[in-house]
C-alpha positions in Angstrom: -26.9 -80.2 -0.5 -24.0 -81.7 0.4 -21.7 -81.2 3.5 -18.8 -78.8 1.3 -21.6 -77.3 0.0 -23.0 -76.3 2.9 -19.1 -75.5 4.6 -17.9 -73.3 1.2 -22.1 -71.6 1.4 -21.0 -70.6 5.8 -17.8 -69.7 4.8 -19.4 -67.6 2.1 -21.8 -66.2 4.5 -19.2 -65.4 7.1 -16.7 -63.9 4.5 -19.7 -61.4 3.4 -20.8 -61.0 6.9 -17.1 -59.6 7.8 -17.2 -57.2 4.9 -20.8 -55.8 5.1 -20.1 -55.4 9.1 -16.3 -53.8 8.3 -17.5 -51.4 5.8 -20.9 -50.2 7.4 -20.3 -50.0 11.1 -16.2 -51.0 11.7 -15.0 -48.5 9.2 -16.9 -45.4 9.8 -15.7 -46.0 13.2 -12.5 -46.1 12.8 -12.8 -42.7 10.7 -14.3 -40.9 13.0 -11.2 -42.4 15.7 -8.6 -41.1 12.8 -10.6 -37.8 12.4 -10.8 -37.5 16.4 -7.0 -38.2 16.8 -5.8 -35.9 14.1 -7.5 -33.2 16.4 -6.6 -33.8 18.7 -2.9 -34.0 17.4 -3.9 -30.3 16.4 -5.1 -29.1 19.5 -1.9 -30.5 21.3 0.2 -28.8 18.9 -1.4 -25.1 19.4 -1.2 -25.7 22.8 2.3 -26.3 23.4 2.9 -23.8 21.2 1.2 -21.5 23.2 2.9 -22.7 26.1 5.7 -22.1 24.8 4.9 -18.2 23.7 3.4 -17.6 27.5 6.3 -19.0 29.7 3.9 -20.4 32.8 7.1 -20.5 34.8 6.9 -17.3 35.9 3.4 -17.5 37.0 2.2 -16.1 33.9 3.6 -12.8 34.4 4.6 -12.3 31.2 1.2 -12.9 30.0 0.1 -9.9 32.8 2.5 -7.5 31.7 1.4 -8.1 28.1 -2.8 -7.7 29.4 -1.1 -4.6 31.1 0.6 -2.7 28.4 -2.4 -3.9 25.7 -4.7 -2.0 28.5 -2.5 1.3 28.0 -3.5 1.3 24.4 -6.9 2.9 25.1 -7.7 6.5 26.1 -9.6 6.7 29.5 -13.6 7.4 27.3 -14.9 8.6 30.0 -12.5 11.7 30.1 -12.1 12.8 26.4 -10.1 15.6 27.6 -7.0 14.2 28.4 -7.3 13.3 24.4 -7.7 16.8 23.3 -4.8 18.1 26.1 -2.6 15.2 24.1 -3.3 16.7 20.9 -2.9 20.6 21.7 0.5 19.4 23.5 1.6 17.7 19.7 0.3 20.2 17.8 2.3 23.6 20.1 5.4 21.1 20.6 5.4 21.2 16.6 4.5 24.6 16.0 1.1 23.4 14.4 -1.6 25.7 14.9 -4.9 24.0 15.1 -8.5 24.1 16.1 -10.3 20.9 17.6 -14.0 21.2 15.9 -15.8 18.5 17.9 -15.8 15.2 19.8 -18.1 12.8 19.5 -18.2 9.3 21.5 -19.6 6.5 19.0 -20.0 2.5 19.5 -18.4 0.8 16.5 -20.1 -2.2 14.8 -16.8 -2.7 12.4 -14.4 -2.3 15.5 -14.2 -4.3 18.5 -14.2 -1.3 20.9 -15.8 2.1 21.4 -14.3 5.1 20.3 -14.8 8.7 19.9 -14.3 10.9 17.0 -11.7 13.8 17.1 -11.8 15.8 13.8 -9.3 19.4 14.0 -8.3 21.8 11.6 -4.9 22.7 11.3 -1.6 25.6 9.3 1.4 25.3 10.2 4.6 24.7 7.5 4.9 21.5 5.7 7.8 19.9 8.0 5.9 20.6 11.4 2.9 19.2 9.7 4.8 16.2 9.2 6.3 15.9 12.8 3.1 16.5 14.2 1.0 13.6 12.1 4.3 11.4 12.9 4.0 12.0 16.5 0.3 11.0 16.6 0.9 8.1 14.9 4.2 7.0 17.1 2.3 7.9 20.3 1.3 4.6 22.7 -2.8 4.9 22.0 -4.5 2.5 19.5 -5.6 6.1 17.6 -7.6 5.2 13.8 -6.7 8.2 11.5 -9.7 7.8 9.7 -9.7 10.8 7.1 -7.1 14.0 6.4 -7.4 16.7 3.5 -4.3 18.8 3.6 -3.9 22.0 0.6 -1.1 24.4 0.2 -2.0 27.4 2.2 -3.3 30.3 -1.0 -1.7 32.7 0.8 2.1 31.3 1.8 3.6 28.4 -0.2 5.5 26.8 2.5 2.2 26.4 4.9 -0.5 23.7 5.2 -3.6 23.4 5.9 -6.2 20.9 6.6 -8.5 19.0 8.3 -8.0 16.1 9.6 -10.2 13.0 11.6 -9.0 11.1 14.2 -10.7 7.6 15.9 -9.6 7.0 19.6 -9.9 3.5 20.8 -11.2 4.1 24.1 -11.6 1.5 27.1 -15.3 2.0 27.8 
């Protein structure tokens, strides 16, 4: 073999050497470096987003007084009465007569948070029906209104009644 033989045989060598090494070791490498960075890029991103949604400025009182008024959407579940004083308060402010049939606590598997079960009849005319359910639903607890059947009373045309089931969110 001669001496360019040998030099264009190294050079051949060297050239496949680079490409085996690039392709099986230097270029998964650097993937996994683009793959990291874009992540990174990502995770940067959300975070000075959420930065800027939670002003730190002001020692993350604005993040406090969000915790604070999200903790005012639950009824205290350790006194369901408060509840049930709530709902006869709507129902006489509206002229809705009703009867609260039973509470039951429950742990919820499809909900995040325990809750118990209010389910009350109710008569009362069509408009204060209305007032009443739009007061329940306007009022500042995280409340599920999980069921209502509401008829034409047989008796007066211009009265409702009904049944209605109520889920309240509760902190415990």
């Amino acid at each position: 073999m001669g001496k360019n033989s040998k030099i264009i045989l190294l050079v051949t060598m060297t050239a496949v050497s680079v490409v085996v090494v690039y392709f099986f070791f230097i270029g998964p490498l650097l993937k996994n470096i683009e793959d990291g960075l874009k992540e990174i890029a990502s995770i940067r991103v959300s975070t000075e987003r959420l930065e800027q949604e939670v002003d730190l400025s002001d020692n993350g009182e604005k993040l406090k007084s969000f915790l604070r008024e999200t903790n005012q959407l639950f009824v205290d579940g350790g006194h369901p009465a408060n509840t049930v004083l709530f709902l006869r308060e709507t129902a006489n402010l509206h002229n809705v007569d009703k009867e609260i049939i039973e509470i039951e606590p429950k742990e919820s598997v499809e909900n995040y948070w325990p809750y118990f079960e209010v389910e009350m009849t109710f008569s009362g005319s069509q408009e204060n029906f209305f007032n009443f359910l739009e007061e329940i639903e306007a009022n500042k607890f995280l409340i599920d209104i999980k069921e209502a059947t509401i008829r034409k009373d047989s008796n007066e045309e211009k009265t409702l009644q009904g049944s209605i089931l109520l889920n309240f969110f509760t902190d415990k």
